[in-house]
LOSE-905047 format. One line per 10 residues: number of its first residue (from 1); for each residue x, y, z of C-alpha. Coordinates in steps of 0.2 Angstrom, whole numbers, plus 5000, padded with zeros to 4 digits. Each point is the difference from the previous one (the first is absolute). Example, Ala and Ser with C-alpha at 12.3 -4.5 7.8 and 13.67 -1.06 7.14 Angstrom:
2
1> 5062 4978 5039 | 5006 5017 4997;
! end
This chain:
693
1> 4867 5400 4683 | 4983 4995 4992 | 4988 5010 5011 | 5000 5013 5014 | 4993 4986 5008 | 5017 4988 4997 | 5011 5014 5005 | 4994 4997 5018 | 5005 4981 4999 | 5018 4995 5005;
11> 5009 4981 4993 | 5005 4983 5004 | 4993 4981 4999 | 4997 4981 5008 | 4992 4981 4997 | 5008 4984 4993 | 5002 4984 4988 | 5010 4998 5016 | 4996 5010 5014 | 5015 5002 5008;
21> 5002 5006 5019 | 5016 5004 5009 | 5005 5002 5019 | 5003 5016 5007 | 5016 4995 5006 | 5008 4988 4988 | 5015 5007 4993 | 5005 4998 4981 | 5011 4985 4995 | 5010 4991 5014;
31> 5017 5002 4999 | 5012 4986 4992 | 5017 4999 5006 | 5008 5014 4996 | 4986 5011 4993 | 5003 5016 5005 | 4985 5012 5004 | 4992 5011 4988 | 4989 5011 5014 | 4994 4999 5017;
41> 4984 5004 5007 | 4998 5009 5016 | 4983 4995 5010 | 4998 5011 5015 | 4990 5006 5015 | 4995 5020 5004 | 5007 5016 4997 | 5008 5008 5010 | 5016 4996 5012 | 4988 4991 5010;
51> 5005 5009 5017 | 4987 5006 5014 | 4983 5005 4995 | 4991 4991 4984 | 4990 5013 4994 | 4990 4986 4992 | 5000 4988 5012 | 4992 5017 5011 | 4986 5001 4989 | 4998 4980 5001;
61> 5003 4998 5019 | 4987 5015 5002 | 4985 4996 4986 | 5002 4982 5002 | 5006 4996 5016 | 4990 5018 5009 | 5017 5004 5008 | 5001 5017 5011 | 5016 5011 4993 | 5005 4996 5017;
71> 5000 4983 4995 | 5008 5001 4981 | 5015 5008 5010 | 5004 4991 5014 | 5001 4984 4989 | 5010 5011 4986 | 5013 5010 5014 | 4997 4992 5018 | 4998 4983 5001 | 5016 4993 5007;
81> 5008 5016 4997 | 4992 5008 5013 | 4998 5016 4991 | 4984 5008 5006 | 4987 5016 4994 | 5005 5015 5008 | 4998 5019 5000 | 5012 5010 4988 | 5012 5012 5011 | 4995 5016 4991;
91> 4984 5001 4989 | 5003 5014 4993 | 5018 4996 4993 | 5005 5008 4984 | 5005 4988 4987 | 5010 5005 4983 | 4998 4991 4985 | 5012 5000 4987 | 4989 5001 4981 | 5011 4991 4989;
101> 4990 5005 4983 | 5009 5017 5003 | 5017 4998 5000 | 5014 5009 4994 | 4985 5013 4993 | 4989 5016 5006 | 4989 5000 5012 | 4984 5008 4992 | 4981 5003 5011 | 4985 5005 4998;
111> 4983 5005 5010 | 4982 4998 4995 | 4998 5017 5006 | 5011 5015 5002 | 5006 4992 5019 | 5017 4993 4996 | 5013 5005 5013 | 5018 5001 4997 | 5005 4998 5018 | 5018 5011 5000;
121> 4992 5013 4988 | 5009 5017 5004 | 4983 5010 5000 | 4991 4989 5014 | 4979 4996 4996 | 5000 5002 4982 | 4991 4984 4990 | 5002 4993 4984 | 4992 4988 4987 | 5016 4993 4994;
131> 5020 5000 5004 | 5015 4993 4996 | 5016 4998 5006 | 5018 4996 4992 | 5016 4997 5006 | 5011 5016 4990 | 5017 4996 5011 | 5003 4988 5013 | 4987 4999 5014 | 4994 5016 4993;
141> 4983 4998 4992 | 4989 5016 4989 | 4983 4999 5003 | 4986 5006 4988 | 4983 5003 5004 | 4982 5001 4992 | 4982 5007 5002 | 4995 4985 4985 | 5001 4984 5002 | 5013 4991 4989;
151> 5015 4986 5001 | 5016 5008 4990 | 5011 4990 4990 | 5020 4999 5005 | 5003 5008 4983 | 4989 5015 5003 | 5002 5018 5008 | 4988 5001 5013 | 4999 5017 4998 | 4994 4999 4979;
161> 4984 4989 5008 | 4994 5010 5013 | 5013 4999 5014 | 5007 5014 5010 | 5015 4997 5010 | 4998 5000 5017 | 5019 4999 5007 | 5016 4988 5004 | 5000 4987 5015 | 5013 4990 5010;
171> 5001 4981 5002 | 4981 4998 4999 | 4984 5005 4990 | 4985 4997 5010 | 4980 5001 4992 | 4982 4997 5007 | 4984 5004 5000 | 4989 5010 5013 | 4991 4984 5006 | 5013 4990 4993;
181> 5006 4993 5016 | 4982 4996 5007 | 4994 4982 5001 | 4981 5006 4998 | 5007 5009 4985 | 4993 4992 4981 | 5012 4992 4990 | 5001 5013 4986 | 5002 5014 5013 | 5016 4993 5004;
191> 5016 5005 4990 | 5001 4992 4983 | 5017 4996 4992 | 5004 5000 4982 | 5006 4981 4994 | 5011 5000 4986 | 4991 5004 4983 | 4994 4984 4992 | 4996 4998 4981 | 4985 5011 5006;
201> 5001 5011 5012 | 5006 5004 5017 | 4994 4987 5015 | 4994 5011 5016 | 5003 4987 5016 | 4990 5010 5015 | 5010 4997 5019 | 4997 5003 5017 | 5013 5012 5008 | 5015 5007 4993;
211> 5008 4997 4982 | 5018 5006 5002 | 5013 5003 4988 | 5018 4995 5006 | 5018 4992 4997 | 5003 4982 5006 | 5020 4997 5005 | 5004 5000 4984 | 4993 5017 4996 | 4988 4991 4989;
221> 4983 5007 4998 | 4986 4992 5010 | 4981 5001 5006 | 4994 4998 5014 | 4982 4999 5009 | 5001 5003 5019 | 4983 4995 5007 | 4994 4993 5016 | 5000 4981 5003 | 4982 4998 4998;
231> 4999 5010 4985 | 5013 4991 4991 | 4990 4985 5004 | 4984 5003 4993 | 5013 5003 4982 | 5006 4981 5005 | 4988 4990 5005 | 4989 5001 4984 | 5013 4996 4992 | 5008 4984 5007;
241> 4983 4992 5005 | 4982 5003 4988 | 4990 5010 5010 | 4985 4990 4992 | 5006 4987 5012 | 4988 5010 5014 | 4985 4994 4992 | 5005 4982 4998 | 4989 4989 5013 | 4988 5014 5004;
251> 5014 5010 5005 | 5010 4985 5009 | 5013 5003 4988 | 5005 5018 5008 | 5011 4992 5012 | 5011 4994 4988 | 5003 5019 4996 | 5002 5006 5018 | 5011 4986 5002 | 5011 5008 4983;
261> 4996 5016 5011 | 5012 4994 5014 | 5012 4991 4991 | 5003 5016 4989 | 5001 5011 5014 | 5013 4989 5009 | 5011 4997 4985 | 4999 5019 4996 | 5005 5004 5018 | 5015 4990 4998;
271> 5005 5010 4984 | 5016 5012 5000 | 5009 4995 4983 | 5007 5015 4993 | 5006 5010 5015 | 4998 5018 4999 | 4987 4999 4987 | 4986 4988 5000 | 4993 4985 5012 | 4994 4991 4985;
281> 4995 4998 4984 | 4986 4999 4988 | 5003 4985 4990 | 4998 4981 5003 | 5017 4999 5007 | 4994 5011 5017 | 4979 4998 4998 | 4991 5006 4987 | 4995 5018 5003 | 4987 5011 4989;
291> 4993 5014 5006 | 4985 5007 5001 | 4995 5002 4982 | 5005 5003 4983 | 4995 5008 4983 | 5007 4995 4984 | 5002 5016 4995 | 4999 5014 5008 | 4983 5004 4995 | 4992 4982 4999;
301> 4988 4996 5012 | 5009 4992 5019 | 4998 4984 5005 | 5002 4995 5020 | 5013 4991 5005 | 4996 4999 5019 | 4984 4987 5001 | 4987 5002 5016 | 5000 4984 5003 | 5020 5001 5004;
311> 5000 5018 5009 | 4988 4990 5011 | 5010 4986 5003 | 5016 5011 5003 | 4991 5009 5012 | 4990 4986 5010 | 5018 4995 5003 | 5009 5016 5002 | 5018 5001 5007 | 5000 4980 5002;
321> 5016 4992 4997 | 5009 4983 5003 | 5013 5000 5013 | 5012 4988 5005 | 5003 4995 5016 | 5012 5013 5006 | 4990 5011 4994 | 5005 5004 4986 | 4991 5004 4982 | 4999 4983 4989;
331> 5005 5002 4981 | 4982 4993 4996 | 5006 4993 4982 | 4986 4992 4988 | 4996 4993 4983 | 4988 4998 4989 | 4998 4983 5002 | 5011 4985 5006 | 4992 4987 4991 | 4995 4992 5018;
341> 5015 4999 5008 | 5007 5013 5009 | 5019 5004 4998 | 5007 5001 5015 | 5014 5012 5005 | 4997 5009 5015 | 4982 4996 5000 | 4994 4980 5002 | 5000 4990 4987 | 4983 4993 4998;
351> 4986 4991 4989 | 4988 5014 4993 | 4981 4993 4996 | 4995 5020 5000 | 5012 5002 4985 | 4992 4982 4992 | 4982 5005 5003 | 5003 5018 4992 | 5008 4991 4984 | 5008 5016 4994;
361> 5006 4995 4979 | 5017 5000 5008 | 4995 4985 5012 | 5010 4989 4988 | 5008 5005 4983 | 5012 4994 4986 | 5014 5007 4991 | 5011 4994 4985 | 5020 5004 4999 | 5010 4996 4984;
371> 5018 4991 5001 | 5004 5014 4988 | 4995 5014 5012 | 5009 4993 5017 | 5016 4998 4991 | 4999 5015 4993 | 4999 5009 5016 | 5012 4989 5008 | 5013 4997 4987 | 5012 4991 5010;
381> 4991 4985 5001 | 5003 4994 4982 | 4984 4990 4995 | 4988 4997 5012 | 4998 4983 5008 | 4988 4999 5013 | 4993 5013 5014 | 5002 4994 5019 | 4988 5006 5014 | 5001 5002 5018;
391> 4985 5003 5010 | 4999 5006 5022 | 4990 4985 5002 | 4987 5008 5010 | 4987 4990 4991 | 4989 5003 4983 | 5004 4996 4981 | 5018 4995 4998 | 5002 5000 5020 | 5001 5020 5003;
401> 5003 5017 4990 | 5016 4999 4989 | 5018 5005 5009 | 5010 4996 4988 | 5001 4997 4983 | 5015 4990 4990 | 5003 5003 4981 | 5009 4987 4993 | 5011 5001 4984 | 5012 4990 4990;
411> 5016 5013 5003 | 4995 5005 5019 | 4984 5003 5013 | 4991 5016 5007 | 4993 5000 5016 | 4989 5014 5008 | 4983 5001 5009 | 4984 4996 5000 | 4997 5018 4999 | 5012 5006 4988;
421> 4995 4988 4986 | 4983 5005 5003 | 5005 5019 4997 | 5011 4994 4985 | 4984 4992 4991 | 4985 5010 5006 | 4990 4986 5010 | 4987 5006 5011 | 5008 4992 5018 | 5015 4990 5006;
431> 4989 4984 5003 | 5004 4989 4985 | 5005 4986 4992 | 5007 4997 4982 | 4995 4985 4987 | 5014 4999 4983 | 4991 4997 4985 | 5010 4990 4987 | 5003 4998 4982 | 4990 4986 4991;
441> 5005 4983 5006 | 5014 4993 4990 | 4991 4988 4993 | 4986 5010 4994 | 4990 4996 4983 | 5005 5017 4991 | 4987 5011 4996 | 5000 5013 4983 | 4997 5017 4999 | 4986 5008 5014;
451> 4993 5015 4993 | 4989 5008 5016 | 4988 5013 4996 | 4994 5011 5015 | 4990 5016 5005 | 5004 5011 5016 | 5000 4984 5012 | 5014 4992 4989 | 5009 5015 4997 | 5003 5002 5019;
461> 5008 4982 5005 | 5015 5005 4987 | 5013 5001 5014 | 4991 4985 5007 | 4999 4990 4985 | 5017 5003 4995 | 5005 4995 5018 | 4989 4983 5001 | 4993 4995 4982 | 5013 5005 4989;
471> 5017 4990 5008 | 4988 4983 4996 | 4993 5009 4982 | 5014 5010 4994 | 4993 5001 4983 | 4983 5009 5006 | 4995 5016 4988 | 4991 5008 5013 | 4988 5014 4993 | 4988 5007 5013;
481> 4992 5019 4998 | 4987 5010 5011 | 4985 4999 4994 | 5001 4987 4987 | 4986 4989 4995 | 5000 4982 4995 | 4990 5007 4983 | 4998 5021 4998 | 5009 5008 4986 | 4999 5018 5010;
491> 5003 4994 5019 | 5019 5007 4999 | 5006 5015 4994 | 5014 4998 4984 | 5012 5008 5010 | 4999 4989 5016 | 4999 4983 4989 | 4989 4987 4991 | 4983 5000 5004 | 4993 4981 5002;
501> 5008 4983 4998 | 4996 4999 4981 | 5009 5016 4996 | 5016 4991 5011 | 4997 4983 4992 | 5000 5011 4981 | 5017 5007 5005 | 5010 4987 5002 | 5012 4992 4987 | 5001 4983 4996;
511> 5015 4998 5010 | 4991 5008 5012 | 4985 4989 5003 | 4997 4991 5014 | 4998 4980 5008 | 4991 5007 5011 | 4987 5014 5004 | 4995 5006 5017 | 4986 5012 4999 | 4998 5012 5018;
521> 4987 5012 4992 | 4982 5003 5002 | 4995 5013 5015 | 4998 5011 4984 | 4989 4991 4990 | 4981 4998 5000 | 4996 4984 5009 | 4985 4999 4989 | 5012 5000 4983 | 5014 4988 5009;
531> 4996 4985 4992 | 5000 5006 4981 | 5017 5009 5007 | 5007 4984 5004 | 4995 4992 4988 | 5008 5014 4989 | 5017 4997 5008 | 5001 4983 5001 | 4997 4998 4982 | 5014 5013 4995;
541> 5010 4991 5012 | 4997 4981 4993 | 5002 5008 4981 | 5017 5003 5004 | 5005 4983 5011 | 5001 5003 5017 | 5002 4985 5009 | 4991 5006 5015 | 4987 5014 5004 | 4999 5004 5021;
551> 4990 5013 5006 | 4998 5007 5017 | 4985 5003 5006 | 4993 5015 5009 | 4997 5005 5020 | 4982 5002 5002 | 5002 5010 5017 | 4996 5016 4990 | 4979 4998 4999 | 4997 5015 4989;
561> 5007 4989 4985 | 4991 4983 4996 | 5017 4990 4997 | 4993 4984 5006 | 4993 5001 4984 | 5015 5003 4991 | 5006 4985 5012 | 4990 4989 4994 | 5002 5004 4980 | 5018 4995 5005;
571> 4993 4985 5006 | 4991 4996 4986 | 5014 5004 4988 | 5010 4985 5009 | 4987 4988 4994 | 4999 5007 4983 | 5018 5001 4996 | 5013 4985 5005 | 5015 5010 5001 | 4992 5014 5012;
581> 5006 5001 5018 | 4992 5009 5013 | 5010 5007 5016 | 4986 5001 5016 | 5008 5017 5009 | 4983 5003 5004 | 4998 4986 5010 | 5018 5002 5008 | 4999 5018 5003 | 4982 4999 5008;
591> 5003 4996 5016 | 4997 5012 5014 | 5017 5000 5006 | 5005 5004 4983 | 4990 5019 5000 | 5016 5007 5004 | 5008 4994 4983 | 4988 5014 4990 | 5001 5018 5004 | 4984 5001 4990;
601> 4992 4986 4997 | 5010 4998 4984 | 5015 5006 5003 | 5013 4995 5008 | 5010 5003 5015 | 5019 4997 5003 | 4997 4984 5007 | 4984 4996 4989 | 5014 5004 4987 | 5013 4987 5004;
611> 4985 4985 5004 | 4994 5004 4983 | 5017 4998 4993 | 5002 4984 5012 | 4983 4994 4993 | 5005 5001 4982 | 5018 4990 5004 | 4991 4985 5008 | 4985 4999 4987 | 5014 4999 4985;
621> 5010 4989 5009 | 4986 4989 5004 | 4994 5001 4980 | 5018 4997 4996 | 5001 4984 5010 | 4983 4995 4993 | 5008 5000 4982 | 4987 5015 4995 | 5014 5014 4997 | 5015 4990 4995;
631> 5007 4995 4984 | 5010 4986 5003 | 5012 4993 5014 | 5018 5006 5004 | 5009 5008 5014 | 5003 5018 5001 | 5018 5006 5004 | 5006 5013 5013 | 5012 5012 4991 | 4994 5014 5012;
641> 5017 5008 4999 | 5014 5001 4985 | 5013 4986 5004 | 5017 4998 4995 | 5013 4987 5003 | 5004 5001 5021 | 4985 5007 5006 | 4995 4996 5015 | 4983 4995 5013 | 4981 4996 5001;
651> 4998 5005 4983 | 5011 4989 4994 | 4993 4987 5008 | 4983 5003 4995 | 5007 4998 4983 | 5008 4982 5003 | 4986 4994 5007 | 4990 5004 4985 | 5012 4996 4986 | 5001 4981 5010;
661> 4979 5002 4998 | 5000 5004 4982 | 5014 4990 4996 | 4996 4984 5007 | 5017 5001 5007 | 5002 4986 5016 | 5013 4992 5008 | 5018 5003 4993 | 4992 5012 4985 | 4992 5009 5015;
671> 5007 5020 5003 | 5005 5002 5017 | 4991 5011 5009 | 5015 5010 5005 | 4995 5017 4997 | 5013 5005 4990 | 4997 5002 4981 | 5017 4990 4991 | 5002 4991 4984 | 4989 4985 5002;
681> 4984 5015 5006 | 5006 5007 4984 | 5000 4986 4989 | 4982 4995 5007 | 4992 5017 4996 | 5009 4997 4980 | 4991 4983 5001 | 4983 5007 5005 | 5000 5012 4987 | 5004 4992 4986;
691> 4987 4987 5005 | 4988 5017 5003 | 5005 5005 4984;
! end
């Protein structure tokens, strides 16, 4: 970089000779008979399953709306489903929760202060600062124990750091700490449990109750945390909903986390998955549970976990749950968001404005999906030709949340569910629909080499390039770096790549050089230098013939960085030079609907990755119909897969229809669009060639 001052900066660009704007949801290339797809986009709604409780649309109906927790869940779990709020059986329930981070290892504690417990110690009343227990045959687990507080490694004999050996126990190894189990008790004077050791030291997780050492039905080693119900809460509900939200609204917004209060209490009350063992689990896949603290090492500073503002709420609603109407205990499921629908299930399906009006970055979102990578994972479909889905009609974009998805292929079809294909390609909830992006038209003008020179921002649409750019530009030499700067010899380390666009421009050979340039740089660059820079590059670039210059301008959503005036030396540049395009992303990306594309005001989001990809794809096809990229007229043909004599299917057919296109072929000289690749196919691909060659 230039200055200490530029190393703050981070790149891209905008304007135009012709200022080119495209729709948010047009979809690259429409496709001509047979054109097989190159991608699909995937718009969607939420995340989440979309089930029960929106722990957005909480917040919303609570901060906006000034709904009691009452309120949020009756219209979440009652409704027409008559589920109602009611008193837990037992408050003081035991509830054990499987921590899945210790699997299949030792189960290691420690105390701030010399109070930790080991329950089935053979000398009854003794205390310790640390212990450790491993399995040495089955169901029988050594226990070691210490006056200094330390986390050993698997690999070490706790006795050369400090351990004594305390004795052997059956089937269960049980530790505390004196106030361990007492709710008034501070977070760090709960027991701590040695996580894993990271690249820098040993993670001490603090929790209320019990850590116990024990055999699962397998005989595989486990940890477990037995703790009351309204201990494991205050680990839960700080975690699944932000305990900030209490302050939202002047305090309004604390009945979206009582209402989280409930819903997690009713879910966990409902929990008995692993028989024997544990009610539930710490991850995602049960609810998101804690603790009460943690240190990154064990003598860093803690941190809390547990959050006032949520103990509060757990306790303004203590021992609520949602029972059914024989009175039973309602499996209170909930999401993040539903994207203002609810799913359904169990639970009405419903319009959610309290989802809407809390506008969560999930709210709507975009994802690409190569050809290349859906055939891969489904082999048996041969090459892809189209994606089929069907929705529960209950009403939203694309009628409903996605049942089922069709996959279908030139040698056979898959069909699964709306679900399942979600898992299979990571979107964020089962309410989609899908878009196929094509190829160029056959008839496209051609256009010459594209050499794309990014920083950071480019460097992260590869996959989403490759999937929606490069199927209509195949011949793109895309060169994007974090960090780079349209001009700054020292903005990039030698050993991550080259530093600015006239160091990229200088490497390449003449075979190598360009039609066209497209320049996504300048979050790294002085906007008071910008114009001399431009002027720099587009002079190296002109010296060596490039047909066409485009650059993309920058977001100006990050204020600490003047690129309006970088903006408008793009601009300016337009004017200056005829053969200089500007691409307005500014402009398209400003929107407030669109804040959820950045995850920084520069950067970019998953979705904010696959617009920009989509925003590039429509501004060169728009400049390719406009005669500004291309270099002459002629059809493009398919040859998406090797073909041989006796192939057969779509792609075939997309290459007869474009050999009759290239050709000129009509009426008796016209291939039939049979599919199936013979002798007259054959001969017309001979003909094409040699009139190519």
């Amino acid at each position: 970089m230039r200055s200490p001052q530029l190393r703050r900066l981070l790149g891209v660009f905008v304007v135009a000779l012709t200022t080119l704007t495209a729709s948010p949801f047009a979809a690259p290339a429409q496709a001509a008979e047979g054109q097989l797809p190159a991608s699909y986009l995937v718009y969607g709604r939420g995340f989440g399953h979309g089930r029960g409780l929106s722990q957005y649309g909480s917040f919303g109906w609570a901060t906006t709306y000034g709904w009691s927790w009452q309120q949020i869940l009756d219209f979440y779990y009652g409704g027409a489903t008559g589920n109602v709020v009611a008193p837990i059986d037992n408050p003081n329930d035991v509830i054990r929760v499987w921590l899945s981070e210790m699997d299949d290892r030792q189960t290691g504690v420690v105390a701030d202060v010399q109070n930790a417990v080991f329950i089935e110690d053979p000398i009854p009343g003794r205390t310790w600062t640390s212990l450790v227990a491993r399995e040495v045959s089955e169901k029988v687990y050594r226990v070691w124990g210490s006056t200094t507080r330390r986390c050993t490694l698997p690999s070490q004999d706790p006795v050369s750091v400090g351990f004594e050996l305390i004795g052997d126990v059956a089937d269960v190894a049980s530790f505390t700490t004196q106030v361990g189990q007492d709710p008034a008790a501070a977070p760090t004077q709960t027991i701590g449990l040695c996580e894993p050791k990271s690249d820098r030291a040993h993670r001490v997780r603090y929790y209320r109750g019990i850590i116990r050492a024990v055999n699962n039905s397998r005989n595989q080693n486990r940890t477990i945390n037995v703790t009351t119900m309204e201990s494991y809460l205050r680990g839960v509900v700080p975690r699944e909903s932000p305990a900030s939200w209490g302050d939202a609204s002047g305090g309004a917004g604390m009945n979206a986390l009582r209402a989280q209060a409930v819903a997690a209490r009713s879910y966990a009350s409902t929990e008995n998955r692993y028989a024997g063992l544990a009610h539930t689990c710490d991850t995602m896949d049960c609810q998101v549970y804690g603790g009460a603290a943690l240190r990154e090492g064990v003598s860093e500073q803690p941190y809390n976990l547990e959050d006032p503002r949520t103990d509060l709420a757990i306790a303004e609603t203590a021992g609520v749950v949602i029972r059914a109407r024989n009175g039973s205990v309602v499996r209170t499921e909930f999401s993040s968001s539903n994207g203002g629908r609810t799913a359904g299930g169990i639970f009405t399906p419903q319009a959610d404005p309290g989802d809407l009006a809390a506008n969560p970055a999930l709210t709507v979102w975009t994802r690409s999906i190569s050809a290349a990578s859906l055939q891969a994972k489904y082999p048996q479909i041969g090459t892809l030709t189209s994606i089929v889905t069907e929705h529960d009609g209950l009403g939203g974009d694309w009628n409903g949340y996605t049942t089922q998805v069709t996959l279908n292929g030139t040698t056979s079809s898959v069909k699964m569910s709306g679900w399942a294909f979600r898992t299979a390609f990571g979107l964020p909830a089962p309410w989609y629909g899908v878009q196929a992006v094509y190829p160029a038209e056959f008839e496209a003008a051609p256009v010459g080499r594209i050499l794309l020179i990014g920083d950071s921002v480019g460097a992260s649409i590869n996959a989403e390039f490759a999937a929606i750019v490069a199927p209509a530009y195949p011949t793109v030499d895309f060169q994007a770096v974090p960090n780079r700067c349209l001009v700054g010899p020292s903005c990039v380390q030698p050993t991550v790549g080259l530093p600015d666009a006239p160091a990229v421009i200088n490497s390449l050979t003449a075979d190598q050089m360009p039609t066209v340039a497209v320049l996504q740089l300048g979050y790294n660059d002085d906007p008071a230098t910008f114009a001399q820079d431009i002027d720099q590059v587009v002079t190296a670039l002109n010296a060596r013939a490039v047909q066409r210059i485009v650059f993309v301008n920058l977001s100006t959503r990050r204020v600490s960085v003047d690129y309006s005036a970088s903006n408008a030396a793009l601009a300016t540049a337009t004017q200056r030079y005829p053969n200089v395009s500007v691409l307005d992303w500014n402009t398209y990306s400003s929107g407030p609907d669109k804040t959820r594309w950045f995850s920084d005001t520069v950067h970019l989001t998953t979705t904010g990755r696959a617009e920009f990809a989509l925003f590039l794809r429509n501004q060169l096809d728009d400049m390719r119909r406009a005669g500004l990229i291309s270099v002459g007229s002629g059809a493009m043909i398919p040859m998406s897969v090797p073909m041989v004599v006796g192939e057969r299917g779509e792609p075939v057919k997309a290459l007869q229809a474009a050999l009759n296109t290239a050709l000129g072929l009509k009426k008796k000289k016209k291939i039939a669009l049979d599919g199936v690749y013979g002798k007259g196919t054959a001969k017309a691909v001979e003909a094409f060639e040699h009139r190519s060659a």
